[in-house]
Every structure is written in structure tokens, then in C-alpha cells.
C-alpha positions as CSV (number, residue, x, y, z in Angstrom):
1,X,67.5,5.9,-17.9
2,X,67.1,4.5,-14.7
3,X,65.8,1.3,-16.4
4,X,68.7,1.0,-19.1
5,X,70.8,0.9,-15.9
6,X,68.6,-1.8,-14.2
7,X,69.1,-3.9,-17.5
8,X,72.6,-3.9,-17.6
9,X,73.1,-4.6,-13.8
10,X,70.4,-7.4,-14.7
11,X,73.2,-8.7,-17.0
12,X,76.1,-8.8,-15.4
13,X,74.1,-10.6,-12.2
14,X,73.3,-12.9,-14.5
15,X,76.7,-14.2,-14.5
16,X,77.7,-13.4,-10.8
17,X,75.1,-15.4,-8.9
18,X,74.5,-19.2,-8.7
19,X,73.0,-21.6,-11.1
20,X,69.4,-21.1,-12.2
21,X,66.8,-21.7,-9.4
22,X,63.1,-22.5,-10.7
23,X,62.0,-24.3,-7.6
24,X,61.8,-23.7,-4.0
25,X,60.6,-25.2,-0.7
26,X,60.0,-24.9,3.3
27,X,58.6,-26.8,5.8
28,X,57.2,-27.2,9.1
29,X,59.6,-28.6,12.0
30,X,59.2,-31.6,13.8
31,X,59.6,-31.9,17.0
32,X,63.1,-30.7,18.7
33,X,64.3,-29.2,15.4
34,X,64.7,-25.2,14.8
35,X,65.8,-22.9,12.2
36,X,64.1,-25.2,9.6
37,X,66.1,-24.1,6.0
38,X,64.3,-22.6,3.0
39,X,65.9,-24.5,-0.1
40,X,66.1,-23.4,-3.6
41,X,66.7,-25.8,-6.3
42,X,68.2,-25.2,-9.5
43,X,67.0,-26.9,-13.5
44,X,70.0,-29.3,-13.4
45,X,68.8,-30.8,-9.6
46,X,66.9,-34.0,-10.0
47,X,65.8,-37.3,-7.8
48,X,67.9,-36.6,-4.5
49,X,70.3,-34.5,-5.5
50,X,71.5,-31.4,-3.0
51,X,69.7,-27.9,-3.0
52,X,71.6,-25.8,-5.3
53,X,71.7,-23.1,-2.1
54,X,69.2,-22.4,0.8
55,X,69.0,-19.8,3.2
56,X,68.8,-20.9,7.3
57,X,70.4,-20.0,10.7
58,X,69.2,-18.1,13.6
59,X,69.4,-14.6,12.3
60,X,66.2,-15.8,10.0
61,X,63.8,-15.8,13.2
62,X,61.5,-18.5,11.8
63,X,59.9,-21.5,13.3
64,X,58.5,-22.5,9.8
65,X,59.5,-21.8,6.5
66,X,56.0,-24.1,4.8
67,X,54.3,-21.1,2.6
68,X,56.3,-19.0,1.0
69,X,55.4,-16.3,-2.2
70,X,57.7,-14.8,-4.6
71,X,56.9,-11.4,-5.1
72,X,58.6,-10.5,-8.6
73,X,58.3,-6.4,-8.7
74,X,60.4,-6.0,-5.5
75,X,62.3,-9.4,-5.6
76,X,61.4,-10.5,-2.1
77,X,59.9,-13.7,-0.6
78,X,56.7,-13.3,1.9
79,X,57.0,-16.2,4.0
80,X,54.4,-17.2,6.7
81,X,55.6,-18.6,10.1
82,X,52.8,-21.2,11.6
83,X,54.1,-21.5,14.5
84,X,56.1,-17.8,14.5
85,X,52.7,-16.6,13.9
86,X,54.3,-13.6,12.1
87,X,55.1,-13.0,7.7
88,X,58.4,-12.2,7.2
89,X,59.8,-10.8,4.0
90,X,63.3,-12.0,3.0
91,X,65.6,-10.3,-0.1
92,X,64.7,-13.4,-2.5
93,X,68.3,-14.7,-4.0
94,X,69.9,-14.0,-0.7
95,X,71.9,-17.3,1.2
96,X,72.5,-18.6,4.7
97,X,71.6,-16.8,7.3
98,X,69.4,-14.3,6.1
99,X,67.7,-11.7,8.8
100,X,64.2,-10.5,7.8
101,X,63.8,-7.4,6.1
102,X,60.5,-7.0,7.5
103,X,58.4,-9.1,10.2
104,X,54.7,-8.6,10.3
105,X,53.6,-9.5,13.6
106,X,50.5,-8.2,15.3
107,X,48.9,-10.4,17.9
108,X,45.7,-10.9,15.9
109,X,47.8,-12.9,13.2
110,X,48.2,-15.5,15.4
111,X,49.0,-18.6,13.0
112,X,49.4,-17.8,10.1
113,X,48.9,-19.9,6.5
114,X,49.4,-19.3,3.1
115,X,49.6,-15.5,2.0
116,X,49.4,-13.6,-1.8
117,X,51.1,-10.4,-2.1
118,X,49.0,-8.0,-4.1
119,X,51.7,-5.2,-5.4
120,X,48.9,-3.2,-7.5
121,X,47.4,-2.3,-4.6
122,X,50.3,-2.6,-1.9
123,X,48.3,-5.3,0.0
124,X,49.0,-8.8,1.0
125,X,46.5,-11.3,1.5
126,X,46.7,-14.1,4.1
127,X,45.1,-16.4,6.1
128,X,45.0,-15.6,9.4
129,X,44.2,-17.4,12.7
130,X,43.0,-20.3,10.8
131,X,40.1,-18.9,9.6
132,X,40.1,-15.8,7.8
133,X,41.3,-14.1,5.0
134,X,43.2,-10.8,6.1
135,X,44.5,-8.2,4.1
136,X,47.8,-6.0,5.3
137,X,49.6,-3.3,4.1
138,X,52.3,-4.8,1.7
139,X,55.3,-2.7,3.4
140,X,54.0,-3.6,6.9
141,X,56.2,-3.6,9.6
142,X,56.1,-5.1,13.6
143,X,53.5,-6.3,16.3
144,X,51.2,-3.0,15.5
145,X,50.7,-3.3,12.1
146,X,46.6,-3.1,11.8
147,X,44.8,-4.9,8.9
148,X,43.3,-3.1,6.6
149,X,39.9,-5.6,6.4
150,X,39.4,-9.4,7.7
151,X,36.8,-11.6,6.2
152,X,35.4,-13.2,9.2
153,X,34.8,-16.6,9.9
154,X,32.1,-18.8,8.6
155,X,31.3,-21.1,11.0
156,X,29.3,-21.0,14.5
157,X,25.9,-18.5,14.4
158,X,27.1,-16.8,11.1
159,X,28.2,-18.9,8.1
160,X,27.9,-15.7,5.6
161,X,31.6,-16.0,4.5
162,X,31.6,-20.1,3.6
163,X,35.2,-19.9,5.5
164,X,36.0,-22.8,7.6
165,X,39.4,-23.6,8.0
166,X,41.0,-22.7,4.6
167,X,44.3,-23.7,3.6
168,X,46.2,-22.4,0.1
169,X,45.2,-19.2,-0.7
170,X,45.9,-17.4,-4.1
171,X,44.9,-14.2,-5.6
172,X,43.4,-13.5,-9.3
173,X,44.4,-10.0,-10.5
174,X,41.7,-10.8,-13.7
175,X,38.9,-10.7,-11.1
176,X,40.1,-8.9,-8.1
177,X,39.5,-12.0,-5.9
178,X,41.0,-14.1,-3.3
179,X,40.4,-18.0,-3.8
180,X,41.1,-20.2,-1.2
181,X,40.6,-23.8,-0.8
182,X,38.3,-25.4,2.3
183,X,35.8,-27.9,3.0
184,X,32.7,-28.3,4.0
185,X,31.7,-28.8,7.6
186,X,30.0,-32.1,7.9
187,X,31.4,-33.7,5.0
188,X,35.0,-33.0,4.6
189,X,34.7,-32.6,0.8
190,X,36.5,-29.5,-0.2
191,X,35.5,-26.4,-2.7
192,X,36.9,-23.3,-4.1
193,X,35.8,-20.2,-2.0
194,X,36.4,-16.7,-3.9
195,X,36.0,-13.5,-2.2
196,X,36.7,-10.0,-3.3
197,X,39.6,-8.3,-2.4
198,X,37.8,-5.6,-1.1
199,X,35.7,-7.5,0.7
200,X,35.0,-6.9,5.2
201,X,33.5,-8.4,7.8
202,X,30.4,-10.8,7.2
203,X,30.4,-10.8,3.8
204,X,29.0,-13.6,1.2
205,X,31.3,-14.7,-1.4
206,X,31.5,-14.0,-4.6
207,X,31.2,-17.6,-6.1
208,X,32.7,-21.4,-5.1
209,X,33.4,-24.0,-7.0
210,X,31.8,-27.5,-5.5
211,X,31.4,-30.9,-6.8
212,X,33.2,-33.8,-7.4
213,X,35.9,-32.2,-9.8
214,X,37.2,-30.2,-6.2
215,X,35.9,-32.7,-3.4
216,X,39.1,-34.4,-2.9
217,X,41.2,-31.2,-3.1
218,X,43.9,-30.3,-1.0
219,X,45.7,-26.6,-2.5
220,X,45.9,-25.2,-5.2
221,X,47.5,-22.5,-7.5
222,X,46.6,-20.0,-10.5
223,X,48.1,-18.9,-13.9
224,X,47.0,-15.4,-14.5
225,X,48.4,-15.8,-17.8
226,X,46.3,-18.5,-19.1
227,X,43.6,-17.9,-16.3
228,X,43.4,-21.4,-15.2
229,X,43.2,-22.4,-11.9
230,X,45.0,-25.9,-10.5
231,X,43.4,-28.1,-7.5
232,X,45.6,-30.7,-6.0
233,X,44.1,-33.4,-5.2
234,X,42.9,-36.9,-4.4
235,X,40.6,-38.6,-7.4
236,X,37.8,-38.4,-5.1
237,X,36.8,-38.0,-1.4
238,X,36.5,-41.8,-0.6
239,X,40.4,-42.5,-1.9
240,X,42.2,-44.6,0.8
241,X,45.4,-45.4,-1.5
242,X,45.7,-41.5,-2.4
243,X,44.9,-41.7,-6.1
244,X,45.8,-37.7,-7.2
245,X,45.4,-35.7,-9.8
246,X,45.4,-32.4,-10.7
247,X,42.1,-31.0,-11.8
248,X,42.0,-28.1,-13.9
249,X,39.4,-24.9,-14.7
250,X,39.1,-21.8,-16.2
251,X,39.9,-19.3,-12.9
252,X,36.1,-17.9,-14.0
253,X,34.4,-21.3,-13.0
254,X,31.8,-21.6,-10.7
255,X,29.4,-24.0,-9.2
256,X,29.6,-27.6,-9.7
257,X,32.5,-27.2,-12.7
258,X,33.9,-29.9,-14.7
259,X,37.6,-29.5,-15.3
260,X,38.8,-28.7,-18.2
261,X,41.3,-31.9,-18.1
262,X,43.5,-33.5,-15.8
263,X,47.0,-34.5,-14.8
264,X,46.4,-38.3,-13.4
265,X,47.2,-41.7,-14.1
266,X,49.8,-43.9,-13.4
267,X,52.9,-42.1,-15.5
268,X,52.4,-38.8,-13.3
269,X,53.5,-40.5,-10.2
270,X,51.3,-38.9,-8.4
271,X,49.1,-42.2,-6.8
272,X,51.3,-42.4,-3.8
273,X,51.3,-45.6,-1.0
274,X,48.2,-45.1,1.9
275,X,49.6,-43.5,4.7
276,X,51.0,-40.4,2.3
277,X,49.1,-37.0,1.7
278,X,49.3,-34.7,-0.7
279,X,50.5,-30.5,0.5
280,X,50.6,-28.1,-1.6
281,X,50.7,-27.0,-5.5
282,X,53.0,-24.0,-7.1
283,X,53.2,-22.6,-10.4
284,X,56.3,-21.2,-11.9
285,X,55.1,-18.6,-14.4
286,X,58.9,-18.2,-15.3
287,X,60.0,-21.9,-16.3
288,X,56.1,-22.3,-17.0
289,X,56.1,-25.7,-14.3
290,X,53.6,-26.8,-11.9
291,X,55.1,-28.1,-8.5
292,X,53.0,-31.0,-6.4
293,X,54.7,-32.2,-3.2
294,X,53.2,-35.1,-1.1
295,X,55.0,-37.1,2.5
296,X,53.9,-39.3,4.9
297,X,53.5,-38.7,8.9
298,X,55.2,-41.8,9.2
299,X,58.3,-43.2,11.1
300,X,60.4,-43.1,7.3
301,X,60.2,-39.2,8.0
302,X,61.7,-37.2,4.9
303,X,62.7,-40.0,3.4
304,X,59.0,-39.7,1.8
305,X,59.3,-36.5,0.9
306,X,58.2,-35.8,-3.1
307,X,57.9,-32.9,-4.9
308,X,56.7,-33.6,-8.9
309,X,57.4,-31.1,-11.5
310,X,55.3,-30.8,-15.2
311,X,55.0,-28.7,-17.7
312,X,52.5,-26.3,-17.0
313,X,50.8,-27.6,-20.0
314,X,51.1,-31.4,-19.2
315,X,47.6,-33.4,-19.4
316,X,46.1,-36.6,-18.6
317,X,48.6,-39.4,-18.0
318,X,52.0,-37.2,-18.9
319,X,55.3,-37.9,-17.5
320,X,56.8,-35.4,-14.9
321,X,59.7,-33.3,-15.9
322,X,61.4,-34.0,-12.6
323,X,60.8,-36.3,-9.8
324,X,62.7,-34.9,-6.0
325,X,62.7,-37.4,-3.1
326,X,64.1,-37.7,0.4
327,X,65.7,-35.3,3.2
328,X,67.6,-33.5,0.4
329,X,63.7,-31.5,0.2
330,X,64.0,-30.7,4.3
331,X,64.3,-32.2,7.3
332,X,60.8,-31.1,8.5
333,X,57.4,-31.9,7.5
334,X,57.6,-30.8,3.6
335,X,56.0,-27.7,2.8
336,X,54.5,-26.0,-1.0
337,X,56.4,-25.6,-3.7
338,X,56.7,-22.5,-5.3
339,X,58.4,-20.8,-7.9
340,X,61.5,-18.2,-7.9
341,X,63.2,-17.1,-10.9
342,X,66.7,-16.2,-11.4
343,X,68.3,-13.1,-12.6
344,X,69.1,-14.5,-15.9
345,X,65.6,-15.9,-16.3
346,X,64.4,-12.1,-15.3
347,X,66.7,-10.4,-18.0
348,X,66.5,-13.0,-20.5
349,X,62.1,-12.8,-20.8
350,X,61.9,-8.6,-19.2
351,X,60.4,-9.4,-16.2
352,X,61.4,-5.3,-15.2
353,X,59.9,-4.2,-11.5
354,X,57.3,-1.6,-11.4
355,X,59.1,1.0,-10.0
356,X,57.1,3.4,-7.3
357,X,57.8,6.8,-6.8
């Protein structure tokens, strides 16, 4: 009954709320700015062209709005504050000055990364402190909120978990794991660490992925659908001028992998001028896109801002769907992409929450 109900409210929201979104992104805030926005885009928004809403103001309580996760069963974004060193959890097509619905916020988070709600199991997954994978309990709340396990540091005396500094994190309901990306001490070229969920303390993971196909690797993002895995990237370690691609695997690979093909070449627009770096990668299991944004540190600000959409199926030298540039992304250093539906998008392909009694 209850879900008959749910479907009709689905469609008449459908009608009531804004235009499609399929694409959202934060930042980090440069120096002197606060309350940095959260902006949504809809499928009609190309090149410069305005958010279609955002959600900013005090009442938010963030210093940094750079990772963000949709969680789709309970509608809400988890959104990890650097420099707040706390997740707060936001109603997900709410606008302007949004309060938290929740703030996790224990001292032991200190700064906080990316994070991957895990809503099987009530958990969310995030990096923590720069260095660890922590899991808390999804419906955390406040500065005394314990984690339920931390996989410890790899570096120093005991290198047992391979984790140095990692950056995007991501979680593969097929396997149970948590993949993050880092590098390797000594020679900067990145890999693929996975780790159970379940996983404690000093413990060794489960598998990495190596070799040249990650080395230049900067984030990446999963499909659980088509259990692939995406790593953003540079061609290879050595690139000055920032030749990217985006490599991608089968989410079971392991070792020294080979991708199974690439987005790259000159049509992708993703070789971007030296000075620019690549952030982050998101994949919109909705609209079926991949999301790459890049910037520069330098004096032209967000004026180099880029965020690159393709099919989720684009290969080799294909041409992006969309192509954003300039402040109209943020004011801030850019942050990753990810992907929100809409309610029409949700009725329209039965994306029903799983309802907990």
C-alpha cells in the first residue's frame, strides 16, 4: 500500500520541483571565502551556463562542500567537510540554505575525504585523517559518534594496510570491498587499494591494482551495474602537459591489469594546458554519464574550472556529451562530480527506497 502511495507522490513531484538535475558539484574554498555553494546542474545546462539551483548559506555549517555521495534509498547527500572535519547529511533536492540533517563529527575524524554510504549494512565508509579508511554508523549523529572499525595506516613501522594517503574512495557491493585510490611511497605512481568492508586494524588488503594502466591515476569511480571500475587520470606518471584518460577495468582486476579500453585522445578534451590537474571522477547510474573535472592553481582561478561529461559507455577518442567551464562550476577550488537524480528520473526507471522497519 504504502508503496502505491510513494509512487503517486513520486508523480506528482515529478511535476512540482525544478528541471532535471543529473550533475552536481562542491568545492574547497580559497582563501577569505566561506559558505562555499553546492550546485546542481540540470540536462539542458551546458558550457557556462548558471546552476539550475544550489544549496548555500550559513545555516549549511560547511567549510567545504568537495566530496559529496548521493545516497538513493533515503534521498540524502553525505557530504565531507575537509576543513569542517565532520560528514554532514543534507535532504538531497533541498535549495538555499539548507541546515544539516545530521553532522558526524567525532574528534578522531579530523579531515575528512571522500566517503561511500553503505545502506545494506547501515555503514558509511570514509576516509579519515588522511589516512584511513573508517567505517561509521550510517544514522550517526554528533562529536561522540564511535567507529565501528578503522583500517589503520600503512606507512611508518607497519605498512600491512598499503594505505598512504588515499584520496577517492568507492565501495563495490559485488565484492564487499572498499577501493581507494593512493600511491606509492617513493615513487608517486598510484594503484588501486581494496580492502574488505569488514576489515580492522592492521590488516593486509585484499588485492591492488598496479602498473602503468593506474600509475598516473588521480580518482576514480565504479558501476556496480556493469562492474567496471573508472581511473582518472594522466596517460602516464612522467606527463608534464597533463595528457588524461580514463582507464577502464573489470571492478574484479587485480595486479598489474590492462584496461579493458580507454576514454583519450584529442576529441575527449581531456589533455588540458601544464599548470592544470585533474580532481575527481563520478558516475551517474541514473542518466548513465561519467563526470571528470580538472582546474588549475593558477592566478585565472575558476575561470579554469572543467567538468566533462560522456556516456558511460563512450571509448577511445569519443566526443563528450557536455563540456562546463568557468565560475558558473564554483567559486572555490573545484571539487568531484557526482551524480543526483531527479524525482521524475526516480519514478520514470523505479528507483523505490528500501524501506526499514
Amino acid at each position: 500500500m504504502r508503496t502505491c502511495l510513494l509512487s503517486a507522490f513520486l508523480a506528482i513531484l515529478a511535476f512540482a520541483l525544478p528541471a532535471r538535475a543529473d550533475m552536481g558539484i562542491g568545492g574547497i574554498a580559497r582563501a577569505g571565502q566561506t559558505n562555499l555553494p553546492l550546485r546542481i546542474f540540470g540536462p539542458n545546462v551546458d558550457g557556462t551556463g548558471a546552476a539550475s539551483w544550489e544549496m548555500s548559506g550559513p545555516a549549511m555549517g560547511t567549510v567545504d562542500t568537495m566530496w559529496v555521495t548521493y545516497e538513493p534509498n533515503e534521498r540524502l547527500l553525505y557530504l565531507s567537510d575537509f576543513y569542517g572535519r565532520a560528514i554532514r547529511v543534507y535532504p538531497a533536492f533541498a535549495t538555499g540554505n539548507v541546515a544539516p540533517l545530521r553532522v558526524i563529527n567525532p574528534p578522531v575524524l579530523s579531515q575528512t575525504r571522500a566517503n561511500a554510504p553503505v545502506f545494506a549494512h547501515d555503514e558509511l565508509g570514509v576516509i579519515t585523517t588522511n589516512c584511513c579508511i573508517a567505517t561509521y554508523p550510517l544514522h550517526g549523529n554528533g562529536d561522540a559518534v564511535s567507529p565501528v572499525r578503522t583500517i589503520l595506516w600503512g606507512g611508518g613501522s607497519n605498512q600491512t594496510t598499503q594505505l598512504n594517503s588515499p584520496g577517492s574512495l568507492t565501495y563495490l557491493p559485488g565484492t564487499d570491498e572498499y577501493a581507494v585510490i593512493d600511491f606509492e611511497p617513493g615513487t608517486n605512481a598510484s594503484r588501486v587499494i581494496f580492502h574488505a568492508r569488514t576489515a580492522s586494524g592492521y590488516t593486509a588488503p585484499t588485492r591492488m591494482m598496479t602498473g602503468n594502466g593506474v600509475a598516473g591515476g588521480v580518482a576514480i569511480a565504479h558501476d556496480p551495474r556493469t562492474h567496471l571500475l573508472y581511473v582518472l587520470g594522466k596517460t602516464t606518471l612522467a606527463d608534464l602537459s597533463l595528457i588524461g584518460r580514463v582507464a577502464v577495468f573489470p571492478d574484479t582486476a587485480s595486479g598489474a591489469a590492462v584496461p579493458l579500453y580507454t576514454i583519450a585522445g584529442g576529441l575527449t578534451r581531456l589533455n588540458r594546458p601544464a599548470g592544470h590537474y585533474f580532481i575527481g571522477i563520478g558516475h551517474d547510474p541514473y542518466e548513465r554519464r561519467i563526470m571528470v573535472s580538472s582546474s588549475s592553481a593558477s592566478s585565472n582561478g575558476a575561470a579554469d574550472h572543467r567538468v566533462i561529461v560522456f556516456n558511460e559507455d563512450a571509448a577511445y577518442n569519443a566526443v563528450p556529451l557536455r563540456d562546463f567551464s568557468g565560475e558558473t562550476l564554483g567559486p572555490g577550488y573545484l571539487g568531484t562530480p557526482f551524480g543526483v537524480p531527479s524525482w521524475d528520473v526516480i519514478y520514470r526507471n523505479g528507483f523505490e527506497p528500501q524501506f526499514v522497519d
